[in-house]
py3Dmol code that shows the C-alpha trace and the ligand (Angstrom):
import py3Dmol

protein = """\
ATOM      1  CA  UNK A   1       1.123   7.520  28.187  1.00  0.00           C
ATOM      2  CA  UNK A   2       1.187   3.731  27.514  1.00  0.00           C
ATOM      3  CA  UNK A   3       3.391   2.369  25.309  1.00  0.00           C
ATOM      4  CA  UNK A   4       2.645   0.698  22.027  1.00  0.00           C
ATOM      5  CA  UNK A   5       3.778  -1.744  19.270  1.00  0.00           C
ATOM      6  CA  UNK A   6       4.224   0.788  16.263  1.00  0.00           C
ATOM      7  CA  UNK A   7       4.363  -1.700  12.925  1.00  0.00           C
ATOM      8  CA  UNK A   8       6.273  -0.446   9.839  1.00  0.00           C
ATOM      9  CA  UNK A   9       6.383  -1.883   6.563  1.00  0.00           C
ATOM     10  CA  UNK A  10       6.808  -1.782   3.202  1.00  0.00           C
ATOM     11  CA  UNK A  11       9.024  -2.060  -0.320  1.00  0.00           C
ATOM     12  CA  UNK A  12      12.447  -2.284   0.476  1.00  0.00           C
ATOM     13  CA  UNK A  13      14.282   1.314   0.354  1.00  0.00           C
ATOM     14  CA  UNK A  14      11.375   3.059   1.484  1.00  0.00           C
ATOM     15  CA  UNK A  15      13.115   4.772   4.183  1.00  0.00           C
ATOM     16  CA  UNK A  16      11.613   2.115   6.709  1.00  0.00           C
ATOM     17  CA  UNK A  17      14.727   1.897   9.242  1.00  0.00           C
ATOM     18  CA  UNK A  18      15.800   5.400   9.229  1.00  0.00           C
ATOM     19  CA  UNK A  19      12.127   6.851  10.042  1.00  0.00           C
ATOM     20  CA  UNK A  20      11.471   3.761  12.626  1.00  0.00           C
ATOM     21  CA  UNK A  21      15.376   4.155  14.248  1.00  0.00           C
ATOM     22  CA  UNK A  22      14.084   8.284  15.042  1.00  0.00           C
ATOM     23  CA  UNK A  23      11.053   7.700  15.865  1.00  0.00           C
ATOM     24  CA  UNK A  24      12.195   4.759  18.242  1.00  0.00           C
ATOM     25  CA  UNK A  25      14.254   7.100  19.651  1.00  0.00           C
ATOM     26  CA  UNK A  26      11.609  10.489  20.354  1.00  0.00           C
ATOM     27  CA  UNK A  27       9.733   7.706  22.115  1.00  0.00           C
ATOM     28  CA  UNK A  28      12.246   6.103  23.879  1.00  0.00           C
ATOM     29  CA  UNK A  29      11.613   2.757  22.269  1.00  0.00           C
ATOM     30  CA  UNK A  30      13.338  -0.316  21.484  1.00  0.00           C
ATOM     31  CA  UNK A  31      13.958  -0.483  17.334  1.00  0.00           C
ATOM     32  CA  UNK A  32      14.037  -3.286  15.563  1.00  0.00           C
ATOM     33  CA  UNK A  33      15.169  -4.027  12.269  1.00  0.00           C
ATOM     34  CA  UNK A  34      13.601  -7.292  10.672  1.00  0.00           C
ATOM     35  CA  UNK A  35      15.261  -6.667   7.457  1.00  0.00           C
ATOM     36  CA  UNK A  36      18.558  -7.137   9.498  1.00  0.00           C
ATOM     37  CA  UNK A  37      17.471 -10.796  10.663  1.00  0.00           C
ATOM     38  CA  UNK A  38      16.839 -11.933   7.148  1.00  0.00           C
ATOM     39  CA  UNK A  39      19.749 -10.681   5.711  1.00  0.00           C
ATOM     40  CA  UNK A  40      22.043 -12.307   8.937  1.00  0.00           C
ATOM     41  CA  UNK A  41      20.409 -15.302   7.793  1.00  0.00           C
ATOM     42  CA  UNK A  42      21.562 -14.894   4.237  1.00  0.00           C
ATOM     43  CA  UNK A  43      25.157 -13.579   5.587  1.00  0.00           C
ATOM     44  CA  UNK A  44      25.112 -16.928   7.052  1.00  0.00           C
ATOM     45  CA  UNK A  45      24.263 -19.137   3.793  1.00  0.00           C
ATOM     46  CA  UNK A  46      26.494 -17.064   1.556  1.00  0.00           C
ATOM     47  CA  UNK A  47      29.731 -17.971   4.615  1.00  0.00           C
ATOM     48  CA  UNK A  48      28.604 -21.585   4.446  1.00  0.00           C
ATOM     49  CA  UNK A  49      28.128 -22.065   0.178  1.00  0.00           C
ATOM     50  CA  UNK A  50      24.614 -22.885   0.738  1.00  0.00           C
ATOM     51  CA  UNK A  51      23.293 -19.942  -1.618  1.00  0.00           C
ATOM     52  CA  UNK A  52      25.150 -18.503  -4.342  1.00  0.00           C
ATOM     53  CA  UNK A  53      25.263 -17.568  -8.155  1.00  0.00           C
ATOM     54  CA  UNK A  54      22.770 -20.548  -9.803  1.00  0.00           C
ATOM     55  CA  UNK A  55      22.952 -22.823  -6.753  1.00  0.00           C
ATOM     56  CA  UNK A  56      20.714 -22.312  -3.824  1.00  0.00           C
ATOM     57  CA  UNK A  57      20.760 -25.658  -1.275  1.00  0.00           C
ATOM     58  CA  UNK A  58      17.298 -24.690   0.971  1.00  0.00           C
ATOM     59  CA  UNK A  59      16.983 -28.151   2.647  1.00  0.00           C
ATOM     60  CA  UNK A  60      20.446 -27.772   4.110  1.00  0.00           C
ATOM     61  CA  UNK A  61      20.254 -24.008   5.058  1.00  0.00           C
ATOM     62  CA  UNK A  62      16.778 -25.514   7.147  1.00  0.00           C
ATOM     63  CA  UNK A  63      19.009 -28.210   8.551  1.00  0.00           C
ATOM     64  CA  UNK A  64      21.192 -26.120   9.886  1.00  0.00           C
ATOM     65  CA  UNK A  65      19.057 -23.007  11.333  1.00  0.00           C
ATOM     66  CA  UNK A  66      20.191 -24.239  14.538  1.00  0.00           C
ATOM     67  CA  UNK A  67      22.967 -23.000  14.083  1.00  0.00           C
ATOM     68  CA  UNK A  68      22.269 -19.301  13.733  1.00  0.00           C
ATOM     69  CA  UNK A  69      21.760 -17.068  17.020  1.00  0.00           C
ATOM     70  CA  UNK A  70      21.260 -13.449  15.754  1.00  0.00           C
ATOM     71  CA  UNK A  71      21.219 -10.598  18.730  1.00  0.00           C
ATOM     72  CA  UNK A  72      20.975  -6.911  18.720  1.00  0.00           C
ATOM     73  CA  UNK A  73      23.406  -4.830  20.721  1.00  0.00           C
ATOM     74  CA  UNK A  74      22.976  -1.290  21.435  1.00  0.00           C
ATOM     75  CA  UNK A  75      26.006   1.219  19.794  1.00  0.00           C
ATOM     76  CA  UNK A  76      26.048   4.275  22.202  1.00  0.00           C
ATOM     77  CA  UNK A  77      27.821   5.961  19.086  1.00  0.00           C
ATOM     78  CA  UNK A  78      25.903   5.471  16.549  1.00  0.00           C
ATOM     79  CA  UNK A  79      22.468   5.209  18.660  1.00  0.00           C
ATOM     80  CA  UNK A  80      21.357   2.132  17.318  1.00  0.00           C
ATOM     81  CA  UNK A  81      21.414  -1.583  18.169  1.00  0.00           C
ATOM     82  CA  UNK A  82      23.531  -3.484  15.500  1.00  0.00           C
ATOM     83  CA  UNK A  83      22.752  -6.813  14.520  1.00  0.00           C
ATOM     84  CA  UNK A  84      25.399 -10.090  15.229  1.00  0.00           C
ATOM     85  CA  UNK A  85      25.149 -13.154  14.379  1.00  0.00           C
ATOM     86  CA  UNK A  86      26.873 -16.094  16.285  1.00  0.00           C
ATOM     87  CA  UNK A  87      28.013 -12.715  18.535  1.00  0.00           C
ATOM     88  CA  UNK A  88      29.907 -10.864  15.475  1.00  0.00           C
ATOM     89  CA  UNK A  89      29.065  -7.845  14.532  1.00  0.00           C
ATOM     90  CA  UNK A  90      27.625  -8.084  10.649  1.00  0.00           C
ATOM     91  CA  UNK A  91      25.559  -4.869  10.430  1.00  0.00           C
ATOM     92  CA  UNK A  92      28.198  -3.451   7.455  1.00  0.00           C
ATOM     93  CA  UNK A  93      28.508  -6.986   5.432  1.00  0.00           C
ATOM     94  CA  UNK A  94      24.921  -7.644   5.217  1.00  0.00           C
ATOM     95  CA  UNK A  95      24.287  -4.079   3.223  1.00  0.00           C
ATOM     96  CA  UNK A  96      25.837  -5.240   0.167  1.00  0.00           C
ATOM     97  CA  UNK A  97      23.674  -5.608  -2.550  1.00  0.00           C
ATOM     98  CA  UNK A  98      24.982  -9.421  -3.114  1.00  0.00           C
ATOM     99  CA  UNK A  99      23.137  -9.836   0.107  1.00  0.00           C
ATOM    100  CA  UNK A 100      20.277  -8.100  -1.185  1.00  0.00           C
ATOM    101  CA  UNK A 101      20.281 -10.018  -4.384  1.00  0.00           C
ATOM    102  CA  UNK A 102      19.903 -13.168  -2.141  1.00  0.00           C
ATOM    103  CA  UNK A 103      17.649 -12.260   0.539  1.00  0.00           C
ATOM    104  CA  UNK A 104      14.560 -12.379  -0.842  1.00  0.00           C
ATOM    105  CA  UNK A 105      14.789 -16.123  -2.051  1.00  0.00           C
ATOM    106  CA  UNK A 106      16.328 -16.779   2.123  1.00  0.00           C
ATOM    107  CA  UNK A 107      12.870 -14.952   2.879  1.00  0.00           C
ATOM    108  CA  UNK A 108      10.299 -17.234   0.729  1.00  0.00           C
ATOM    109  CA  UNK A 109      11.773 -19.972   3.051  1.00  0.00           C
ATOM    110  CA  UNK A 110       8.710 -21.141   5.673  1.00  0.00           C
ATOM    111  CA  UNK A 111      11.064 -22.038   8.352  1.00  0.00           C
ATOM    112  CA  UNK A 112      13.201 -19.366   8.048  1.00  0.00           C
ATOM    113  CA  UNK A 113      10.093 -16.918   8.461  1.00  0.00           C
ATOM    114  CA  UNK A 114       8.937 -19.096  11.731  1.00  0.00           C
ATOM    115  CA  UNK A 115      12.251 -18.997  13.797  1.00  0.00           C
ATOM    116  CA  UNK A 116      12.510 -15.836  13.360  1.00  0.00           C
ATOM    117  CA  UNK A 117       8.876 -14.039  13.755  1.00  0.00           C
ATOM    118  CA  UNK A 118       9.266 -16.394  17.039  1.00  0.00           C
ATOM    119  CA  UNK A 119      12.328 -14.195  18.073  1.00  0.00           C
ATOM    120  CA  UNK A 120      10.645 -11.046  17.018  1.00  0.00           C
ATOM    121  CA  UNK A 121       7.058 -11.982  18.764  1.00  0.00           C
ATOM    122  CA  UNK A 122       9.339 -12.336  22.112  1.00  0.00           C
ATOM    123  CA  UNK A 123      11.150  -8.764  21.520  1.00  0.00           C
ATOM    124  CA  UNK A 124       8.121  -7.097  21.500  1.00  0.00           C
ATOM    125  CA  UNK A 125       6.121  -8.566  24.204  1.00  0.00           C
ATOM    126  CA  UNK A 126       6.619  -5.713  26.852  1.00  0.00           C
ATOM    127  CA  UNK A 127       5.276  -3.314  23.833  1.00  0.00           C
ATOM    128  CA  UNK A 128       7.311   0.056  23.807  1.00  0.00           C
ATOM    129  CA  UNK A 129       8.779  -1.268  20.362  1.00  0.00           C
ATOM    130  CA  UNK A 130       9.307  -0.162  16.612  1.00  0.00           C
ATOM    131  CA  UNK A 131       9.334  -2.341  13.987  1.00  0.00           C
ATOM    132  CA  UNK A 132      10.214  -2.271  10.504  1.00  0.00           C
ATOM    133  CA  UNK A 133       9.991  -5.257   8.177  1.00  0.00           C
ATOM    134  CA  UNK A 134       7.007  -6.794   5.400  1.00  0.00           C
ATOM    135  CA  UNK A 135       5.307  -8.858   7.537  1.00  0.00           C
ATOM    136  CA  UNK A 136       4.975  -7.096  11.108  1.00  0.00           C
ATOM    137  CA  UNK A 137       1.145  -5.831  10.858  1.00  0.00           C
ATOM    138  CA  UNK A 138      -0.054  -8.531   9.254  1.00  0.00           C
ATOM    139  CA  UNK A 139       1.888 -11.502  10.804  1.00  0.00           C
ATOM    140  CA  UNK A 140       4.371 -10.924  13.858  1.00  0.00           C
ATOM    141  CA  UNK A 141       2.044  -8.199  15.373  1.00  0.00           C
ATOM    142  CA  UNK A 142      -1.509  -8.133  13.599  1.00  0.00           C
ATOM    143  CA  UNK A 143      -2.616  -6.239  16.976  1.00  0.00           C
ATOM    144  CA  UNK A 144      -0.211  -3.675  17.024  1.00  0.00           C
ATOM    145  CA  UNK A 145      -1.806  -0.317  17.907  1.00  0.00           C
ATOM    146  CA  UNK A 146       0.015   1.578  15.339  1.00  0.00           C
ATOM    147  CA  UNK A 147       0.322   0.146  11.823  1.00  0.00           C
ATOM    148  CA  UNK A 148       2.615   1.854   9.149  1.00  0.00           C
ATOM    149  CA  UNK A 149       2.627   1.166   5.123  1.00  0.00           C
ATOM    150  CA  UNK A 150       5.077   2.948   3.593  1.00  0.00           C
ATOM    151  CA  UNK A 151       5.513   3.374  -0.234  1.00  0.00           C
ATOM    152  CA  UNK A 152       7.544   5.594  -2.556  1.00  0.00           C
ATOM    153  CA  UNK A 153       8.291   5.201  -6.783  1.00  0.00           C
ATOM    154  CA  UNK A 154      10.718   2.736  -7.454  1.00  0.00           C
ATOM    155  CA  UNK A 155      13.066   5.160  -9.205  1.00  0.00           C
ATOM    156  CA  UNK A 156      12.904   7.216  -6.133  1.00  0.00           C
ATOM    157  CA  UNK A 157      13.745   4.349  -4.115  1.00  0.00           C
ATOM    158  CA  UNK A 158      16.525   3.163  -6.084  1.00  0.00           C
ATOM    159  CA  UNK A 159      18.461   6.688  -6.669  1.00  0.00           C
ATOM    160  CA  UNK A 160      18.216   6.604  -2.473  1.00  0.00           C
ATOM    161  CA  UNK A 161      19.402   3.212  -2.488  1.00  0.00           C
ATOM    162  CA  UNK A 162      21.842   4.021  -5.282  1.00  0.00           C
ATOM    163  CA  UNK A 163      23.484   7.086  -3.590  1.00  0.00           C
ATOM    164  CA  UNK A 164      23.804   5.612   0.165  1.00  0.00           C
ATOM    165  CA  UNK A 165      25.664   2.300  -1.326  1.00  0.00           C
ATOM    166  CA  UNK A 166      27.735   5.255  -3.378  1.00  0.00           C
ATOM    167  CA  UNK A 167      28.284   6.908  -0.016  1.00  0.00           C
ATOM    168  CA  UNK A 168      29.742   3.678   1.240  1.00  0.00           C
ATOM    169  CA  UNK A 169      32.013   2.972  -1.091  1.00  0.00           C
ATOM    170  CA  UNK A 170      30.457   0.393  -3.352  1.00  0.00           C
ATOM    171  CA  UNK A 171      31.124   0.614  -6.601  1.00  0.00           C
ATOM    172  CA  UNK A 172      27.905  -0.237  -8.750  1.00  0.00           C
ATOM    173  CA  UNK A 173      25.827   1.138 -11.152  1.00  0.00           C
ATOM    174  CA  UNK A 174      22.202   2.887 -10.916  1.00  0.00           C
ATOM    175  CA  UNK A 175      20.206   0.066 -13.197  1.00  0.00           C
ATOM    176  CA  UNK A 176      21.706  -2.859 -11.180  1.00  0.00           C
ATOM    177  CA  UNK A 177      20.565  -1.021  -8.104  1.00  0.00           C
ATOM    178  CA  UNK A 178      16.986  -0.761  -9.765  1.00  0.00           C
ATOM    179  CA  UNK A 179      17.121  -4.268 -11.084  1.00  0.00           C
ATOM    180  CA  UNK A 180      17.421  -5.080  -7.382  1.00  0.00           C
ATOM    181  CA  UNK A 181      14.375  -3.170  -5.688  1.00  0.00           C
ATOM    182  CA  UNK A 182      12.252  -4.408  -8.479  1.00  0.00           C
ATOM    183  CA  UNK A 183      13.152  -8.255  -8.471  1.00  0.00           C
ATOM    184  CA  UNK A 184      12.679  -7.849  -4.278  1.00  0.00           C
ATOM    185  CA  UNK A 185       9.623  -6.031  -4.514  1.00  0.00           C
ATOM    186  CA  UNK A 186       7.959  -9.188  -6.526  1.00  0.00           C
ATOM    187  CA  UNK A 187       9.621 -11.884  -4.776  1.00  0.00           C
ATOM    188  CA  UNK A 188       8.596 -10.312  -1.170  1.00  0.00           C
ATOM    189  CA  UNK A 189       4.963  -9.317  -2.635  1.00  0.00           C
ATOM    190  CA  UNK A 190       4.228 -12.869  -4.361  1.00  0.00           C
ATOM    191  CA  UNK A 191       5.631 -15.410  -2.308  1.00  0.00           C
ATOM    192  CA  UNK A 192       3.739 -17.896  -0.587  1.00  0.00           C
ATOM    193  CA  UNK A 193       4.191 -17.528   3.299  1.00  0.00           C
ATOM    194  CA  UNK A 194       3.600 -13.749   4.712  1.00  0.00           C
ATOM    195  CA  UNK A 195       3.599 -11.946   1.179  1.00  0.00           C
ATOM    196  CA  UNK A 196       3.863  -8.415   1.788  1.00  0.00           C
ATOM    197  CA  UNK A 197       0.752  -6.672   1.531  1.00  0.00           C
ATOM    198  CA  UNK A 198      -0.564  -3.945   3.587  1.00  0.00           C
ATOM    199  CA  UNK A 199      -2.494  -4.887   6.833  1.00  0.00           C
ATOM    200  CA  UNK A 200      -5.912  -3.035   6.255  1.00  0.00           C
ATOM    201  CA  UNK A 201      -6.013  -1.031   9.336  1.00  0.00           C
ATOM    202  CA  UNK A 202      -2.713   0.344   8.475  1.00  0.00           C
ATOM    203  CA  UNK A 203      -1.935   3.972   7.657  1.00  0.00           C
ATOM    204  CA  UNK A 204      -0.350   4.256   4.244  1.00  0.00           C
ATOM    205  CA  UNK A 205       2.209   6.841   3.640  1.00  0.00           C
ATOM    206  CA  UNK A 206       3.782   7.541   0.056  1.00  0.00           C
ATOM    207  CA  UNK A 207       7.165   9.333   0.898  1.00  0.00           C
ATOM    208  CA  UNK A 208       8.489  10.076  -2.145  1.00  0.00           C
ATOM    209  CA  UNK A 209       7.528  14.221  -2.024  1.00  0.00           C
ATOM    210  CA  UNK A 210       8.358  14.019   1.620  1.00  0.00           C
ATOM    211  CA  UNK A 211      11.229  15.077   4.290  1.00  0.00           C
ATOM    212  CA  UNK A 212      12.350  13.019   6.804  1.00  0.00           C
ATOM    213  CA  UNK A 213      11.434  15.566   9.521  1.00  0.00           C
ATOM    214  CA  UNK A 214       7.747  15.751   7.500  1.00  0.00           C
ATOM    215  CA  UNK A 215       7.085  11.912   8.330  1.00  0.00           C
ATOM    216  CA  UNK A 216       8.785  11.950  11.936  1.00  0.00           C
ATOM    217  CA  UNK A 217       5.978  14.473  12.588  1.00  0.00           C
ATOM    218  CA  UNK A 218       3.362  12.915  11.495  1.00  0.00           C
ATOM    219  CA  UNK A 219       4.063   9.613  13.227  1.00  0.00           C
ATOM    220  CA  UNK A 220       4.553  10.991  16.245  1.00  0.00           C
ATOM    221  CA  UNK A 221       1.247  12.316  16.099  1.00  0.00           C
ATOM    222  CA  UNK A 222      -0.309   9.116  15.198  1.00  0.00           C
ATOM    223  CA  UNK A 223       1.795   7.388  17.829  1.00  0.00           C
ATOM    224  CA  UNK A 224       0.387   9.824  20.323  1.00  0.00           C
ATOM    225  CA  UNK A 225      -2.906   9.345  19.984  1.00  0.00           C
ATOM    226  CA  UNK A 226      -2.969   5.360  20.063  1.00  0.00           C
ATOM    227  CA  UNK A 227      -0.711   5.297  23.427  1.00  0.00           C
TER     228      UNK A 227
END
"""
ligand_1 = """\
20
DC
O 14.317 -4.256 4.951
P 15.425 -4.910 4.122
O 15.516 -4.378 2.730
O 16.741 -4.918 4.814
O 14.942 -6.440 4.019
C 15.672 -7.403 3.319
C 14.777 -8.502 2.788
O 14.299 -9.309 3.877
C 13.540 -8.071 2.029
O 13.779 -7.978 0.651
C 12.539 -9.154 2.342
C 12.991 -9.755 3.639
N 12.145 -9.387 4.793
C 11.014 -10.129 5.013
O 10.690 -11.010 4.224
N 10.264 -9.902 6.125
C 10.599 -8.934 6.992
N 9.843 -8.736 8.083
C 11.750 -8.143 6.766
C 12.504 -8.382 5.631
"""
view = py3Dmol.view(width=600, height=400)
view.addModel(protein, "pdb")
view.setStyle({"model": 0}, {"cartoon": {"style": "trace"}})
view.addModel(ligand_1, "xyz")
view.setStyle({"model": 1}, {"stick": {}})
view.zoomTo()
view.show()
């Protein structure tokens, strides 16, 4: 079977990264979480004071994307790359929601968006690759073989959202979680450069009534009969 570019994207706590990450996985695939890249960025303007409550300095942040190398390095244990940026490891800081609260602004950002659908262009060029983000079907991969939209309520989203922050020991409340998903899902569907919208030859899937094992299924049908 050849292998494929499998797109997948979507509101944010649609369940994106944990359907791509096993489904990356039955296929023997590299996974790649886009969401991760944005938010490193963010990680990285929060560190320096060049986003934060009422102040958000975008000129210098461009300035000074030289500065920020983001890699991926596989964890045997956990069976998924992690994300580091200037090589340390910042997959557990960059899942707070104060990063989520400031990501989406980081992601309106033009040159942002160009550095790094560069680096994601060059992951994927030997196909055999899952990705999850807004933007992959329409902008880093508009040929991809397999195109995924995935959608789900927003209250759904949010009580998933709510419960694995919960589960990690953050101490918030359900309505600021919501407050979050909504404000993202406008920002990332009315900004300028790469809004998200779906690609039109993608497959849409509304998860909400679904199990995990449900969509797994399905997409590795669909990912069968495109390779
Ligand atoms: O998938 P996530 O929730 O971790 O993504 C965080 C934010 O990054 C999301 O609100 C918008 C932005 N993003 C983007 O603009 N383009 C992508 N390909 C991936 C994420």
């Amino acid at each position: 079977m050849s292998r494929i570019v499998i797109a997948i994207d979507g509101f944010s706590s649609t369940g994106k990264s944990t359907i791509a990450k096993q489904l990356a996985k039955h296929l023997n695939y590299i996974y790649v979480d886009t969401g991760a890249m944005y938010r490193a960025v963010t990680y990285f303007a929060m560190e320096n004071e060049l986003i934060g409550e009422g102040f958000f300095h975008s000129e210098k942040l461009i300035e000074r994307l030289d500065e920020i190398h983001i890699t991926f390095k596989f964890n045997e244990a956990l069976g998924f790359a992690e994300v580091y940026l200037n090589n340390k490891n910042i997959e557990k800081p960059i899942r707070t929601l104060e990063v989520s609260k400031y990501v989406s602004p980081i992601a309106t950002i033009s040159e942002v968006r160009q550095k790094l659908v560069e680096q994601q262009q060059l992951m994927g060029k030997d196909k055999g690759i899952v990705m999850d983000g807004r933007d992959i079907g329409t902008v880093v991969f508009p040929d991809a073989e397999l195109k995924i939209f995935m959608t789900a309520s927003a209250k759904t989203r949010a009580q998933r959202r709510y419960k694995e922050l919960l589960e990690r020991g953050h101490n918030l409340s359900y309505d600021e979680v919501l407050e979050n998903v909504t404000t993202r899902d406008r920002i990332d569907s009315t900004r300028e450069d790469s809004p998200l919208v779906k690609a039109d030859d993608a497959i849409e899937i509304d998860n909400s009534d679904l199990t995990i094992e449900e969509q797994i299924k399905t997409l590795l049908e669909l990912a069968e009969s495109k390779a």
